[in-house]
Each structure stands twice: as structure tokens, then as C-alpha cells.
C-alpha positions in Angstrom: 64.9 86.3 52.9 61.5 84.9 53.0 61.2 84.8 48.4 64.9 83.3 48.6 64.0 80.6 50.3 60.8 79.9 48.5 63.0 80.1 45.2 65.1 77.6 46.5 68.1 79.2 48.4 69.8 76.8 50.2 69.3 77.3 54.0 72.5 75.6 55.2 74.7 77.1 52.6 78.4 77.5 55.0 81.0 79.6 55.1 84.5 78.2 54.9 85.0 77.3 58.2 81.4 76.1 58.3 78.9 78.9 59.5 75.1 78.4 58.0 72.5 81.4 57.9 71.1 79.7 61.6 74.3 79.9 63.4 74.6 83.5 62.6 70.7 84.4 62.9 71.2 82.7 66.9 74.8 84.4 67.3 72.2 87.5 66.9 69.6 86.1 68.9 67.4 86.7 66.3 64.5 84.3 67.1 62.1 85.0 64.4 64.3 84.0 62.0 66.0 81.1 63.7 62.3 79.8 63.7 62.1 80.5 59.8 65.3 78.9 58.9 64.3 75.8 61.0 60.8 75.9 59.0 62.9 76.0 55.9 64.5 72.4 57.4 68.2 73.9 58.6 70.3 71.3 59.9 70.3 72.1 63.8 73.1 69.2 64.5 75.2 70.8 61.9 78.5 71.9 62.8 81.6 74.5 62.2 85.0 73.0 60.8 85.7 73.8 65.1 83.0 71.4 65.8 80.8 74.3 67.2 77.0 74.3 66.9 74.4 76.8 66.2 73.9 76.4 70.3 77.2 77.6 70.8 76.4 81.2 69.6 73.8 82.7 71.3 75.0 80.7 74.9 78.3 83.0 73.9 76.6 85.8 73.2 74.0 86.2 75.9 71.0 84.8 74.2 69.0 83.1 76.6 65.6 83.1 75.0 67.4 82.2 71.5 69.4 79.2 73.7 66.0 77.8 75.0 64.6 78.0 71.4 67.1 75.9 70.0 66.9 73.1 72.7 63.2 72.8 72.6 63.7 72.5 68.8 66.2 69.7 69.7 69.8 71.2 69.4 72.4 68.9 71.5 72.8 70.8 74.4 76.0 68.5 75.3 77.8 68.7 72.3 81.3 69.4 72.5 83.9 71.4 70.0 87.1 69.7 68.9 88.3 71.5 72.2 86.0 70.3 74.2 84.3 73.0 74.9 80.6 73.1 75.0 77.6 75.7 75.1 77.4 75.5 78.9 81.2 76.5 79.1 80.8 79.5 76.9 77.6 81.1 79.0 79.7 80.4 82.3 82.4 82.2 80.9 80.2 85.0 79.6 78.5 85.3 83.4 81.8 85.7 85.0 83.5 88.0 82.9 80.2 90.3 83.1 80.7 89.5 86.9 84.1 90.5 87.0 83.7 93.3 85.1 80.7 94.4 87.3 82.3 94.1 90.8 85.5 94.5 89.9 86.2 97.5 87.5 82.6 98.9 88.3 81.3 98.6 84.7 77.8 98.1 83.5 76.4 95.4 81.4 77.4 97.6 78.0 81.2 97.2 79.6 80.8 101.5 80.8 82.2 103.1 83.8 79.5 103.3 86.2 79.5 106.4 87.8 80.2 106.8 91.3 77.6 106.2 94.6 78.1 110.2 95.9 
């Protein structure tokens, strides 16, 4: 990755609907190489054809140390999608579901039965 983009590859190359290389790297929470992309000037304010950005992704995913990465490098923390939705709203919904699934269907963080207390 590293001799593509010292060749020249473009770092915010996007999908059809708008993904770059950083979006996906933080959907991962791969920090190391959201920190290279960034180095390689990635457009952190860029956004999907859904108006999501690259903060988005690991907040949905679970990514905390990847989330605070991206806001110290100065991602919008209160953007909103088209819907309205922002990153806040998609880690809220990820704590409750892994709440719900906890206390109420007795499953573990990798969504497994836990066995039972005997």
C-alpha cells in the first residue's frame, strides 16, 4: 500500500456510492493505516453519496480507539447523513443492541449463547 501511494495512487479514489480507502481502513478500525492514509492527505470531511463520514464507521462498528483518532485528527463529530443520522446515533445503537442482546437473550459480545450459571 505504502509504494502505491508513493507512485501516486490516489488516496480518496471512491466507490460508487462514495467509500474512499479511509472509510473502509476506520470501518476496520485499522488505526495504522487510517494514520497513513491521513499522511497521504485523505479528505477526512469527505463524504458517501448517503452523506456518511469516515466517523461514521468505526462509531458503527465498535471502534472506539479508531473514533478518537479521527476526531483528534479533526473529523466533524456532528455531522449528519442525509437522514439525519449521525456518528453518535450509530454507537448508541450499537451499545444497546449489545445490551439487549446481553441481558436479554444471554449472549456474549461475539452474539454466542452464554452458557448457563449452574
Amino acid at each position: 500500500m505504502q509504494s502505491l501511494l508513493a507512485d501516486g495512487a490516489s488516496v480518496d479514489l471512491a466507490t460508487v456510492v462514495g467509500t474512499t480507502p479511509l472509510m473502509t481502513a476506520a470501518a476496520g478500525g485499522h488505526d495504522e493505516i487510517v494514520e497513513i492514509f491521513l499522511a497521504h492527505g485523505a479528505d477526512i470531511r469527505r463524504t458517501t453519496t448517503e452523506g456518511g463520514n469516515a466517523l461514521m464507521f468505526p462509531a458503527q462498528n465498535g471502534h472506539l480507539s479508531t473514533v478518537k483518532l479521527l476526531i483528534e485528527k479533526g473529523a466533524d463529530a456532528d455531522h449528519a447523513m442525509n437522514n439525519g443520522r449521525t456518528a453518535l446515533n450509530f454507537a448508541l445503537e450499537r451499545m444497546v443492541l449489545r445490551r439487549v442482546q446481553r441481558d436479554f437473550f444471554l449472549l456474549d459480545e461475539d452474539g454466542d449463547k452464554e452458557p448457563d450459571d449452574e
